[in-house]
N, C-alpha and C positions, 0 to 999 in steps of 0.2 A: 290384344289381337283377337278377331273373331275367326272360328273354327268350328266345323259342323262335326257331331258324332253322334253312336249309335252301339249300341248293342247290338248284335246279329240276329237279325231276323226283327230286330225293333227299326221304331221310326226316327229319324236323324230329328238332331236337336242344333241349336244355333247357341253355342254362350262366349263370353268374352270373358279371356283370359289372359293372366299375365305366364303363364306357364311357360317354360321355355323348350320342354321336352315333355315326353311322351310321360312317360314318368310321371314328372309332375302332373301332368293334366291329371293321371292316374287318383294321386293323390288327391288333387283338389273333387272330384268328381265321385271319394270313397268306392274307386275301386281298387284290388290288390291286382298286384302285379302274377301274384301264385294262379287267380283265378282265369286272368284274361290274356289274350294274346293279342297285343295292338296289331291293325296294318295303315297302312296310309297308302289313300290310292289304290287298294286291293291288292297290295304287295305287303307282308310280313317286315317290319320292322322293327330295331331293337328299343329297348326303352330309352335309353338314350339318344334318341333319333330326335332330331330340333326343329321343332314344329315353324311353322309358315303360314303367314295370313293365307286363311281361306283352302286349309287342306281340311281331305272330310275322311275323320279318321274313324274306324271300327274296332270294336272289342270284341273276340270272339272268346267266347267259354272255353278252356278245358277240359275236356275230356277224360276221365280215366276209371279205372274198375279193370274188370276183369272181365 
């Protein structure tokens, strides 16, 4: 299936994937789960959320310190 994404504040990319969840994409894509906070849609979603031809998903960084 093809799916757009992007790091936040980056430019959206197009790649075709067998992934079936967020998670996975995660994986296949080398990024951690600790780092990034998926949304799909602009809405916060869990990593086990089940991706859908043609949704354009975002990772947003983590934030923390003090």
């Amino acid at each position: 299936m093809r799916v757009r994404w992007r790091t936040l504040g980056g430019e959206w990319r197009e790649v075709d994937t067998s992934a079936g969840t967020v998670l996975e994409l995660m994986k296949e894509l080398g990024l951690s789960p600790e780092e990034y906070i998926p949304s799909v849609g602009g809405k916060v979603v869990p990593p086990d959320y089940v991706l859908s031809e043609g949704d354009e998903v975002t990772f947003v960084p983590v934030v923390s310190g003090g």
